[in-house]
C-alpha positions as CSV (number, residue, x, y, z in Angstrom):
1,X,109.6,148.3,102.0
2,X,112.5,146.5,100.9
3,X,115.7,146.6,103.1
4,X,119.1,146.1,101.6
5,X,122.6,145.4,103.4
6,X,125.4,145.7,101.2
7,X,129.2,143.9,102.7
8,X,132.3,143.3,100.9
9,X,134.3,146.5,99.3
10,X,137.9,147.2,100.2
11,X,141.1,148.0,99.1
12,X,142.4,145.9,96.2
13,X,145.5,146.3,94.3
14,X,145.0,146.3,90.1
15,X,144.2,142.9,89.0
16,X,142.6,141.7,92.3
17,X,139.5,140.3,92.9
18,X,136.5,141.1,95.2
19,X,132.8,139.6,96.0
20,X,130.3,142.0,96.9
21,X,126.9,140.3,98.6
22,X,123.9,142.1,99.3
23,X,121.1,141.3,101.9
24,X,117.6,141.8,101.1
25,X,114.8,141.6,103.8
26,X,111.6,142.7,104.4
27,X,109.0,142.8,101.4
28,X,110.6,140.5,99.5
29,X,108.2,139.3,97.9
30,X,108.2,142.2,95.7
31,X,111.6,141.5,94.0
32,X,111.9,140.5,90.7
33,X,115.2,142.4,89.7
34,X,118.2,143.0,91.4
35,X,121.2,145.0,90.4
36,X,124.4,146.6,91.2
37,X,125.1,150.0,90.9
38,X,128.3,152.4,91.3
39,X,128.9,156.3,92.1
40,X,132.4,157.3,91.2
41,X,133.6,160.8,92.8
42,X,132.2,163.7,90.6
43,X,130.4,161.2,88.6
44,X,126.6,159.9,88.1
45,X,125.3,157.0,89.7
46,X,125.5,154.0,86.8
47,X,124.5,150.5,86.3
48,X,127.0,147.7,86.3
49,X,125.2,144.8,86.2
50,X,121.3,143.5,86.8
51,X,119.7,139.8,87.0
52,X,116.0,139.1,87.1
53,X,114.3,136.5,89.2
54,X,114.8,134.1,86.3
55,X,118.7,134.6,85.7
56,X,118.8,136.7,83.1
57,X,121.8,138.9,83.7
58,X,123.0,142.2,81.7
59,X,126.0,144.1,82.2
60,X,127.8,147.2,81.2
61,X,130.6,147.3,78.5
62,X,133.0,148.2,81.1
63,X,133.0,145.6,83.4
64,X,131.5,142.5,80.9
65,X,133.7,139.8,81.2
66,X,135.2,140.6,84.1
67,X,132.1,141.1,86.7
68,X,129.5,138.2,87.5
69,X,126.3,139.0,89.0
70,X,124.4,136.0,90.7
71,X,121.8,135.7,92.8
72,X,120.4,133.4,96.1
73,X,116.6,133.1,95.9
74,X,116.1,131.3,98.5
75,X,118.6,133.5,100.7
76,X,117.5,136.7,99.1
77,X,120.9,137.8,98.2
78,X,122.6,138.9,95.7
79,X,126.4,139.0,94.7
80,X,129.0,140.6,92.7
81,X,131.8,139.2,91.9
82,X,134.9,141.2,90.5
83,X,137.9,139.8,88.5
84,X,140.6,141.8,86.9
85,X,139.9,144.8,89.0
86,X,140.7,148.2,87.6
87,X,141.8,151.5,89.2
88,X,138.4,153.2,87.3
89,X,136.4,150.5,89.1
90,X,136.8,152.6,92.4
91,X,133.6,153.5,93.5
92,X,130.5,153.1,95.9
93,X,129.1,149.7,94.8
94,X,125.2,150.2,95.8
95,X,122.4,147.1,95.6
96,X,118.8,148.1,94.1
97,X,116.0,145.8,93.9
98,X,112.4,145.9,92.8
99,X,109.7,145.1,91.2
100,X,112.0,146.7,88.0
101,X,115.0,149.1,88.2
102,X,115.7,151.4,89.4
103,X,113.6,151.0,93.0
104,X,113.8,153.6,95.4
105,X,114.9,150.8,98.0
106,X,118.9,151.2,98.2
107,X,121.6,150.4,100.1
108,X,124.1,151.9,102.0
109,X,126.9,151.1,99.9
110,X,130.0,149.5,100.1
111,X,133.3,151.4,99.1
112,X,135.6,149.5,96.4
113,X,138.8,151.1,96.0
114,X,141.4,149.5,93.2
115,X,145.2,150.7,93.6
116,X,147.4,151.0,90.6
């Protein structure tokens, strides 16, 4: 079981900035990647950005160059940083991690909400 603690969402106005982290403990040792991934209201559950345990990274067209995803082996955590924040980046920012993705281990999301 791998258990995930995500901290950081708020309210932002339009252009803002925000860092997500995320917490892993317990069988950590199973983790290779580790991703982000949002739920907008009345919308599907989506990736926005994933890093293996060697720092490759991949993003999604709508938040490349203005999202970095980064990772702290040694504290098993992962973050998300947010530039240039858009009023379509509201959503439930979840954390996923595994052996590959998408795991069955969540978190309990944190809400991002971006005012115009």
């Amino acid at each position: 079981q791998v258990h995930l603690v995500e901290s950081g969402g708020g309210l932002v106005q339009a252009g803002g900035s925000l860092r997500l982290s995320c917490a892993a403990s317990g069988s950590v040792f199973s983790i290779k990647a580790m991703g982000w991934y949002r739920q907008a209201p009345g919308k599907q559950r989506e990736l926005v950005a994933a890093i293996t345990s060697g720092g490759s990274t991949n993003y999604a067209d709508a938040v490349r160059g203005r999202f970095t995803i980064s990772r702290d082996n040694t504290k098993n955590t992962l973050y998300l940083q947010m530039n240039s924040l858009k009023p379509e980046d509201t959503a439930v920012y979840y954390c996923n991690a595994g052996p590959a993705l998408p795991t069955n281990y969540w978190g309990q999301g944190t809400q991002v909400t971006v005012s115009s």
